[in-house]
Every structure is written in C-alpha cells, then in structure tokens.
C-alpha positions as a Markdown table, in Angstrom:
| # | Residue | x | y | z |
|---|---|---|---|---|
| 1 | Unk | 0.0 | 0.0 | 0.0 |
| 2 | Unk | 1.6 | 3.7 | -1.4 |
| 3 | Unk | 2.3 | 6.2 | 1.6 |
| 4 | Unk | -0.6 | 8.5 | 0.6 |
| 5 | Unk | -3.2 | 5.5 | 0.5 |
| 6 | Unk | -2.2 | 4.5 | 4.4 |
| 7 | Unk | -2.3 | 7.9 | 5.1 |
| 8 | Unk | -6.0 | 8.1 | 4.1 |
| 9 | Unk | -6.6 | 5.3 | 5.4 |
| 10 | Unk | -6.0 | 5.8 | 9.1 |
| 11 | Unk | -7.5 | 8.8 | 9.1 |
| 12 | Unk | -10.2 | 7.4 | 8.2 |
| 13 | Unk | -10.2 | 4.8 | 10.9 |
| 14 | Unk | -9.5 | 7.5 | 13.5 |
| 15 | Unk | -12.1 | 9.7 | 12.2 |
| 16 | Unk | -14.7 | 6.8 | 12.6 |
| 17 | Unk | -13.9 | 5.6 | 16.2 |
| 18 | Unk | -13.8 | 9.4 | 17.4 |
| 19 | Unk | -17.1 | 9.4 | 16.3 |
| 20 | Unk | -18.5 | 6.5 | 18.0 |
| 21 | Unk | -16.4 | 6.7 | 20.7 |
| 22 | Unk | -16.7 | 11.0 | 21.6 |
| 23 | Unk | -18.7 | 12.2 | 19.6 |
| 24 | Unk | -19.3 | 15.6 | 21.8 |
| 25 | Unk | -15.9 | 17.2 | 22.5 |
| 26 | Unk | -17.0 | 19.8 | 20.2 |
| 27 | Unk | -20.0 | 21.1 | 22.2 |
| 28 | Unk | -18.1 | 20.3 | 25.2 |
| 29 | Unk | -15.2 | 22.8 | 24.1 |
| 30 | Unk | -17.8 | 25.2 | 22.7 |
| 31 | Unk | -19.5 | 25.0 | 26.7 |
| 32 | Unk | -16.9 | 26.3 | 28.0 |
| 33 | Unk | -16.5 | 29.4 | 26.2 |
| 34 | Unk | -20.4 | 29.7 | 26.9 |
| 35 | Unk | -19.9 | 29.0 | 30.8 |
| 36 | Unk | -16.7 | 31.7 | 30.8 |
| 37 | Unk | -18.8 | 34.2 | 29.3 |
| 38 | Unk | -22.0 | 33.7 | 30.8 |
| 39 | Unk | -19.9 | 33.2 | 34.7 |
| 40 | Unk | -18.0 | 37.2 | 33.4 |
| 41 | Unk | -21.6 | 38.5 | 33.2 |
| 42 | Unk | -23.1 | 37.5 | 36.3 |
| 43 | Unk | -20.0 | 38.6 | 37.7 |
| 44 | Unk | -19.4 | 35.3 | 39.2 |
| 45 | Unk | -15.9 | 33.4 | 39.6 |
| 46 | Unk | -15.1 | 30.7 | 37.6 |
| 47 | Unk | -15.0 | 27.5 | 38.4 |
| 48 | Unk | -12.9 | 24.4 | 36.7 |
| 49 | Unk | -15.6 | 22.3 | 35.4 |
| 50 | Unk | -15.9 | 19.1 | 32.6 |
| 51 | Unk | -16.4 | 21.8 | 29.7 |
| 52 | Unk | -13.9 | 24.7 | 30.5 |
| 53 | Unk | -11.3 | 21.8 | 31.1 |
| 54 | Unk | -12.0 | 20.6 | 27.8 |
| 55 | Unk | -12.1 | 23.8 | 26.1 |
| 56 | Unk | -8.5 | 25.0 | 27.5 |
| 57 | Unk | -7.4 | 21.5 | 26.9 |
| 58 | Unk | -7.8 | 21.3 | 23.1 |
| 59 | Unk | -6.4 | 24.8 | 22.7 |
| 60 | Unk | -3.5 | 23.8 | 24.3 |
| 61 | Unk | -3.1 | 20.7 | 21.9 |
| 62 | Unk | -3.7 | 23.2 | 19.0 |
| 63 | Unk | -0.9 | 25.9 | 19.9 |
| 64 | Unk | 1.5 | 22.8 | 20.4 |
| 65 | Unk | 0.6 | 20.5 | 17.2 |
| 66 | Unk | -1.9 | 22.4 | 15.1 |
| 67 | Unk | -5.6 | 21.4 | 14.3 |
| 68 | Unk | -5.5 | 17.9 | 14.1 |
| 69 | Unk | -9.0 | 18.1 | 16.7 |
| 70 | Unk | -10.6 | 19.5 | 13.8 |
| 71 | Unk | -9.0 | 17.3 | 11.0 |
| 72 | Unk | -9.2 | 13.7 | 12.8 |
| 73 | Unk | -11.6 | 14.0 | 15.8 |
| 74 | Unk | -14.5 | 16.3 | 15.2 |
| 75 | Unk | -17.6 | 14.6 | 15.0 |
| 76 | Unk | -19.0 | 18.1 | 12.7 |
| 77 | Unk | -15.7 | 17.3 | 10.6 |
| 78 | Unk | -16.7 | 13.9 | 10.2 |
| 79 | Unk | -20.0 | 14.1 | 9.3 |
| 80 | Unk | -18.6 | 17.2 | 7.0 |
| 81 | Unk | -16.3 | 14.5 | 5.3 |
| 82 | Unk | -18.8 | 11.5 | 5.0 |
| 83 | Unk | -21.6 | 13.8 | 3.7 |
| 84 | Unk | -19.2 | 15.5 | 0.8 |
| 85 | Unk | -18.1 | 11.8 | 0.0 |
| 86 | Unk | -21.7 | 11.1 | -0.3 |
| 87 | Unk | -22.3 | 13.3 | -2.9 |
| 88 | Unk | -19.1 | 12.8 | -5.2 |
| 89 | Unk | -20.1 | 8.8 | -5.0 |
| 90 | Unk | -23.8 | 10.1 | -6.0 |
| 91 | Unk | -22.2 | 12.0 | -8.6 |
| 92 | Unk | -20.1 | 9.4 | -10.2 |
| 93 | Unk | -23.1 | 7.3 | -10.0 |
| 94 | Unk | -24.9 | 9.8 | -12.4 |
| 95 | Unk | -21.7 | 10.6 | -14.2 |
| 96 | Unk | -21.9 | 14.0 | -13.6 |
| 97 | Unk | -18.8 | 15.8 | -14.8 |
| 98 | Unk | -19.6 | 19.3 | -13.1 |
| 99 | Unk | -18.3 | 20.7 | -10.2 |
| 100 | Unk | -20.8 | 21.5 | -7.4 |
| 101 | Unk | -19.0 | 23.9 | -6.4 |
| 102 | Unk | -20.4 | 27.6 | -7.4 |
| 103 | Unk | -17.7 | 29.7 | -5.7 |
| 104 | Unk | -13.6 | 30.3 | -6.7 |
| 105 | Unk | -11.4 | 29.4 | -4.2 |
| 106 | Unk | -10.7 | 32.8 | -3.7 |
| 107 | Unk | -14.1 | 33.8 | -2.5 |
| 108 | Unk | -14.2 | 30.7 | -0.8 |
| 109 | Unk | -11.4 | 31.9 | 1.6 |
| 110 | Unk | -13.3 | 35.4 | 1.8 |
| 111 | Unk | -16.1 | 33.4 | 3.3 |
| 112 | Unk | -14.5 | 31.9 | 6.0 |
| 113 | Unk | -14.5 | 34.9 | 7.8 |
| 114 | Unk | -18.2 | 34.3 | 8.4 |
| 115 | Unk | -17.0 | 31.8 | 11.4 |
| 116 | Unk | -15.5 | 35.0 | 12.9 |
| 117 | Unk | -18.8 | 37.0 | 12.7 |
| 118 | Unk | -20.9 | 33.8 | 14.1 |
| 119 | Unk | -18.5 | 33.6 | 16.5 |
| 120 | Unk | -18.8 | 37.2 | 17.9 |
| 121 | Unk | -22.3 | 37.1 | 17.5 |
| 122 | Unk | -23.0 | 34.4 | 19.9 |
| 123 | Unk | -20.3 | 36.1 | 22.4 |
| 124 | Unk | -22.4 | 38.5 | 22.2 |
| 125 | Unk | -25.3 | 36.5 | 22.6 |
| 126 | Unk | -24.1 | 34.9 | 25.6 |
| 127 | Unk | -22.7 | 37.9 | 27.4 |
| 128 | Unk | -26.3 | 39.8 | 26.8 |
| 129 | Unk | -27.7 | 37.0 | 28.6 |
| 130 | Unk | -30.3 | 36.1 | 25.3 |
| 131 | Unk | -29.3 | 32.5 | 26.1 |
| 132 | Unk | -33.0 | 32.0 | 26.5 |
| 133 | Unk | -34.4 | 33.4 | 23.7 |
| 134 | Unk | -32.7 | 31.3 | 21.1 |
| 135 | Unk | -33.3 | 28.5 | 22.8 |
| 136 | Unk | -34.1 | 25.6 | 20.3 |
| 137 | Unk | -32.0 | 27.5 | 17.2 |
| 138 | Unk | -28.4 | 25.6 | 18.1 |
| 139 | Unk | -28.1 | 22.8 | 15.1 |
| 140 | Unk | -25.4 | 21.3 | 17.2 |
| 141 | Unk | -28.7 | 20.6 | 19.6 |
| 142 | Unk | -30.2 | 18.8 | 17.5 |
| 143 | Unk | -27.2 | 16.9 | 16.0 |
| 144 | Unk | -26.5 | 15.8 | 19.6 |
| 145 | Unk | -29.9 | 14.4 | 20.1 |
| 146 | Unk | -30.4 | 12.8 | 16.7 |
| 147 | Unk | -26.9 | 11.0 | 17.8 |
| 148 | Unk | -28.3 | 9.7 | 20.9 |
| 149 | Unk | -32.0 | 8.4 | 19.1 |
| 150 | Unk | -34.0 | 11.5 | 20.1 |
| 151 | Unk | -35.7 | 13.4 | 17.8 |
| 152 | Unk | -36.1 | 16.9 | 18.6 |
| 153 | Unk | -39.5 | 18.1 | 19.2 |
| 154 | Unk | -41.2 | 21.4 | 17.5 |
| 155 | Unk | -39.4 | 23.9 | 19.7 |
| 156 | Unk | -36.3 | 23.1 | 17.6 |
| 157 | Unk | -37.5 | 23.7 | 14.4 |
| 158 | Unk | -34.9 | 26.5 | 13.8 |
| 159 | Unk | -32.3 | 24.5 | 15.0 |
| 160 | Unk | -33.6 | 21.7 | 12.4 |
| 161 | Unk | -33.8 | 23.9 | 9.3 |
| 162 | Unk | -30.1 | 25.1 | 10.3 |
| 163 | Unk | -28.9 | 22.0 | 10.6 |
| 164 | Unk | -30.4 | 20.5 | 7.0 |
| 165 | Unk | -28.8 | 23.5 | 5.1 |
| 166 | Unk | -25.2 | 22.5 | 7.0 |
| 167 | Unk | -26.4 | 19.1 | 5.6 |
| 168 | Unk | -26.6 | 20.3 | 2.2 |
| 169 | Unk | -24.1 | 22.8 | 2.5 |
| 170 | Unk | -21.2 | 20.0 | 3.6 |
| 171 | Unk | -22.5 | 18.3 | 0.2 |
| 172 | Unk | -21.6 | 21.0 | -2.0 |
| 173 | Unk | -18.7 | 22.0 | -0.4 |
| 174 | Unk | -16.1 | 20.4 | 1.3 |
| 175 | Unk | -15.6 | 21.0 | 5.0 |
| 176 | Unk | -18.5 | 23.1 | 4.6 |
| 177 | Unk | -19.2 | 23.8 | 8.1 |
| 178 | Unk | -16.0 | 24.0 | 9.1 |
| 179 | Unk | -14.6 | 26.5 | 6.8 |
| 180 | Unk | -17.6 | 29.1 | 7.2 |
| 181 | Unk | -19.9 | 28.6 | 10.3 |
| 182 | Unk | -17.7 | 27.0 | 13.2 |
| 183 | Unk | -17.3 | 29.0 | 15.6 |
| 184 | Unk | -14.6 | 27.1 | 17.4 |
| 185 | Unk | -12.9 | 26.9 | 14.5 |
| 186 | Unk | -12.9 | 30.6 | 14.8 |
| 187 | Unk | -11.1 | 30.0 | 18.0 |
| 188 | Unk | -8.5 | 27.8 | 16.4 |
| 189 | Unk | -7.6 | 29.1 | 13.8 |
| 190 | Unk | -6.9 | 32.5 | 15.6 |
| 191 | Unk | -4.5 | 30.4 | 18.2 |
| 192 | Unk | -0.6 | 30.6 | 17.1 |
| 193 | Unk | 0.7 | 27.2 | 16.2 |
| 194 | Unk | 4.3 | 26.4 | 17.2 |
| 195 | Unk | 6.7 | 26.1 | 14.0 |
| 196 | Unk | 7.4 | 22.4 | 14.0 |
| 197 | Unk | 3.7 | 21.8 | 13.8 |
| 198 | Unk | 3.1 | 23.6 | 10.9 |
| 199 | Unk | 3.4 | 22.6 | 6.9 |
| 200 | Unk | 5.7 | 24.1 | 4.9 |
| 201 | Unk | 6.7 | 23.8 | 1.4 |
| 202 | Unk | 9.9 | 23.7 | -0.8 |
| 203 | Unk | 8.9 | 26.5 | -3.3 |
| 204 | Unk | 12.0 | 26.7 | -4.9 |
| 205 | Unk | 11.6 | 23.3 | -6.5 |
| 206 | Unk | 7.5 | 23.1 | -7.3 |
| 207 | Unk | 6.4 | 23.0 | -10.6 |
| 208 | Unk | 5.9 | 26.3 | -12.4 |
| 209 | Unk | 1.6 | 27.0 | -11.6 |
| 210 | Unk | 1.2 | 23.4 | -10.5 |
| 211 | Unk | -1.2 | 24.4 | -7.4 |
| 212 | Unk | -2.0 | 20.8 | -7.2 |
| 213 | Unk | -1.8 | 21.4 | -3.1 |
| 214 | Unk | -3.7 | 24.3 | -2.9 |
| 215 | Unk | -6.4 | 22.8 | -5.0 |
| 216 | Unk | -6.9 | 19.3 | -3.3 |
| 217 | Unk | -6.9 | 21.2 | 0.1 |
| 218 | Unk | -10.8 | 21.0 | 1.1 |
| 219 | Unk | -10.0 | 24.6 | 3.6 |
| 220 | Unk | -8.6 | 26.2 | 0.7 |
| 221 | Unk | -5.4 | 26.7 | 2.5 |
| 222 | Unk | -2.3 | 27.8 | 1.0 |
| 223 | Unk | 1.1 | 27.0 | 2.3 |
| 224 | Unk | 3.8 | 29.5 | 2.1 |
| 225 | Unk | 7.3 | 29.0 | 3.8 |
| 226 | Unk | 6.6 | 32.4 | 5.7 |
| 227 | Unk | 3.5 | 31.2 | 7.3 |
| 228 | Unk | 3.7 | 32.2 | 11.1 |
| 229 | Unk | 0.6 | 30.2 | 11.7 |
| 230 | Unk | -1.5 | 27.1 | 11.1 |
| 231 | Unk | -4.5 | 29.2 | 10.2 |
| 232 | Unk | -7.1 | 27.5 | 8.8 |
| 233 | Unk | -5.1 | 24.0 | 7.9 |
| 234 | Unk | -6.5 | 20.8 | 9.6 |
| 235 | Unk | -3.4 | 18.9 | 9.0 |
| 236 | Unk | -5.3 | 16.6 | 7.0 |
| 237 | Unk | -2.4 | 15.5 | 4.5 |
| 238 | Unk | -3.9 | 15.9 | 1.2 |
| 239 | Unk | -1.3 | 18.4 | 0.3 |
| 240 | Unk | 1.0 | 16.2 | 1.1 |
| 241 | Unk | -0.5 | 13.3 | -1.0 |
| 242 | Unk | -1.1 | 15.6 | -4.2 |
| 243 | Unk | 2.0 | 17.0 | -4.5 |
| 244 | Unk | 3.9 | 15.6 | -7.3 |
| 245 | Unk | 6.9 | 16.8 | -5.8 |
| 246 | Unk | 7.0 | 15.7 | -2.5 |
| 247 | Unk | 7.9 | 19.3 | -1.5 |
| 248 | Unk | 5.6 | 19.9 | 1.3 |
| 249 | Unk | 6.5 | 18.5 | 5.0 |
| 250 | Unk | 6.5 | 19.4 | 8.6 |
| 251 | Unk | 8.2 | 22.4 | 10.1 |
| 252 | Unk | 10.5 | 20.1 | 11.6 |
| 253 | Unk | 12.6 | 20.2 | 8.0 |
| 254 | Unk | 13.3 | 18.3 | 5.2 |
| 255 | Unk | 15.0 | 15.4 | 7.0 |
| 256 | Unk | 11.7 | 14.6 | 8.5 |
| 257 | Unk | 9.6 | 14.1 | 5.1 |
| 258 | Unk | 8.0 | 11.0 | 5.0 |
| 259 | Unk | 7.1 | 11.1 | 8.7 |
| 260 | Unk | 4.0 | 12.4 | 8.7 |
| 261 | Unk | 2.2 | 9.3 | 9.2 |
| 262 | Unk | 4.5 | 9.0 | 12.5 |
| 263 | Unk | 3.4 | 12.3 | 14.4 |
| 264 | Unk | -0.1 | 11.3 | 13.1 |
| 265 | Unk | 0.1 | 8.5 | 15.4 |
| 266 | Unk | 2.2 | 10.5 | 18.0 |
| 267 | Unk | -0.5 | 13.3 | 18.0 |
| 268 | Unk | -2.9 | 11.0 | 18.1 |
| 269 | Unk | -1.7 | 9.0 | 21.4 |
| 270 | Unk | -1.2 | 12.3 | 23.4 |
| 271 | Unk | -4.3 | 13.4 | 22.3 |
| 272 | Unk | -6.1 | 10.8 | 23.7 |
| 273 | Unk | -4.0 | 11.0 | 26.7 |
| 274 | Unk | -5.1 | 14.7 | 26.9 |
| 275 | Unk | -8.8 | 14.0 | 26.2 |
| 276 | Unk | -9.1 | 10.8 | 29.3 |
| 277 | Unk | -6.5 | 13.2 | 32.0 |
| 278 | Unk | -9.5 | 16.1 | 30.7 |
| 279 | Unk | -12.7 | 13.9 | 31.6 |
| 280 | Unk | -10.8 | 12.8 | 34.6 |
| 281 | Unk | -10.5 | 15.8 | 36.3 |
C-alpha cells in the first residue's frame, strides 16, 4: 500500500472511532467558552468544570501541534467528510462531470471569515444573557440528540432547518461547516501554532503554476514557507498526498519528510492521553 493511501486510510479509521467513541468534544469545548462568558456577566468566579477543562485543553493541543482536533476528531468534521463523499459517490453514480461547487477558491477563503462574525455574535449573545431566547435555534442541539436516538421536538425547528442547510451545505462544499460557520474553528484558527507543527513547502523546486496542493486542500489553505501560523489548515495531509513533488512536510525540516504518518500517530496518542486526563478531572 503507497504512503498517501495508508495515510487516508488511518485517518479514516481514526475519524470513525472518534465518532463512535466521543462524539461531543465539540460542544463540550464550545460549553466552556459559553460558561466563561455567561460566569464574566453574572460577575461570578469561575470554576474548573468538565467543559472549560475541555475547552483550555484542546487549545492547548492546537498551539503545540496544530488542528488535528478539527481534522481527525471532530464529530461536525466527520460528518462534514462523510456527507461531501456522499455526494461525489452520487455524482459518479450519475456521471456527472460538473463541479458542485459555485464559488472560486478565492471567494471561498473570503467566506471563511463568516466563522469569525458567528463567533462574535454568539459572544455577544451569551454575554447579553439572550441564552433564552434562542433556545431551540443551536443545530449542534439537534445533532446531539439525533446522535443519541431522540428526535427533537417542534421547539427546535430552527435549529432543524439550520442544521439540513449545513447538511446540504457540507455536500456542496467540502468541509462546509468548518470552513464558514464553526465557531470554534474561529477560535483555532486564531490560536498561534508552534513552528514544527506547521506545513511548509519547498517552493523553490515546485512545478511552475502546478497548485495541485492548494487545489486538493478541502479549507482552501495555501502554504507559504513564511507562514507564522496554522490558520485554517487541519493537518489533513492531502497536500502532502497531491504534490507531485514531494515538497511539502512538517516544520520540523526536510530530513523529516516521510514522517507524517508517525506524528499522526504520536498526535494522536497524546491526544487521547489529553482528552481521558481532561474527563478525569
């Protein structure tokens, strides 16, 4: 089996058994940035509880090794990922030749900063103390309960007709969600990321206007070997797989290139680590 295929592969797998196994460290993180707000207004101290833990925990993980939360462990992300898959198999199935996507990639990173806006706006939200009054409007509400068998009852309408438009959204677009309307992927991708977690690329020996990188990435990230930051990249490793020049690899340097499958599995030990020492305090 090539490199790139095992690569695929176990992120697959990991992707999968995150999702069976915790499926709601997403609104768990995003809880704690609710409870912090909502303990500031009512001008009472905060307390070290399940969600802030979690929260402070997987921004931590990001700053040191990037967003591999978001690329490997996110149950949004996953769903994202299976539902975009769904609709390229649907459209190979009805030999469909044209792109569903409507948007350049250039817009396409324009839009991302609609995270930051949603992200404000429920700050805001929160801080107001309007909690209340959009009660039934959260999609991840309903996500959570169709996960767990229930199905949400009238007073969650909004929250449903949110949710099918991320549905149909993640199937025209990949990483729909995640790109445009996550709000703690505001978070992240505002968070530094330490230099030997972040990808970098050879540029002095890629192919004149290849872009092969930059157009398999499904955040429309673009590596550039002054990039301070991880930004928006999930770490997914489909740069990595595209490029026929093998130029792009860790911030560790070239003498690493190859190894990405090894901190995949190094990341992905300590962050399990981090998640159980998390739930156990």
């Amino acid at each position: 089996m090539k490199k790139r295929d095992l690569r695929r592969l176990t992120r697959q797998i990991i992707q999968i058994v995150f999702f069976l196994w915790m499926p709601a460290l997403y609104t768990s993180a995003f809880s704690g940035v609710r409870y912090v707000i909502e303990k500031i207004r009512a001008g009472q101290p905060i307390e070290q509880n399940a969600f802030l833990v979690m929260f402070i925990a997987l921004c931590g993980f990001t700053i040191l090794f990037g967003r591999f939360f978001c690329g490997y462990a996110c149950a949004f992300g996953t769903l994202g990922d299976g539902m975009f898959a769904l609709s390229q198999w649907v459209q190979k199935k009805l030999k469909r030749k044209k792109k569903l996507l409507w948007f350049s990639a250039e817009t396409g990173r324009k839009l991302q900063k609609i995270k930051y806006v949603l992200l404000i706006v429920l700050m805001l939200i929160y801080g107001l103390g309007f909690t209340k009054k959009f009660h039934g409007t959260s999609p991840w509400e309903v996500f959570s309960m169709l996960y767990t068998g229930k199905i949400p009852d009238v007073g969650y309408l909004t929250g449903w007709v949110i949710f099918v438009l991320i549905l149909v959204g993640m199937c025209f677009k990949e990483r729909f969600f995640c790109q445009y309307l996550c709000p703690m992927g505001a978070i992240f991708a505002w968070l530094p990321v330490l230099p030997f977690s972040v990808l970098d690329r050879d540029r002095s020996s890629c192919i004149p206007k290849c872009r092969a990188c930059e157009m398999k990435c499904p955040v429309d990230y673009q590596i550039k070997r002054d990039q301070k930051n991880g930004g928006e990249c999930i770490h997914c490793l489909q740069c990595v797989d595209v490029c026929p020049k093998q130029n792009i690899h860790l911030g560790l340097g070239k003498r690493w290139k190859g190894s990405e499958l090894l901190f995949v599995f190094v990341k992905l030990i300590l962050f399990i680590a981090l998640c159980l020492f998390a739930q156990s305090l």
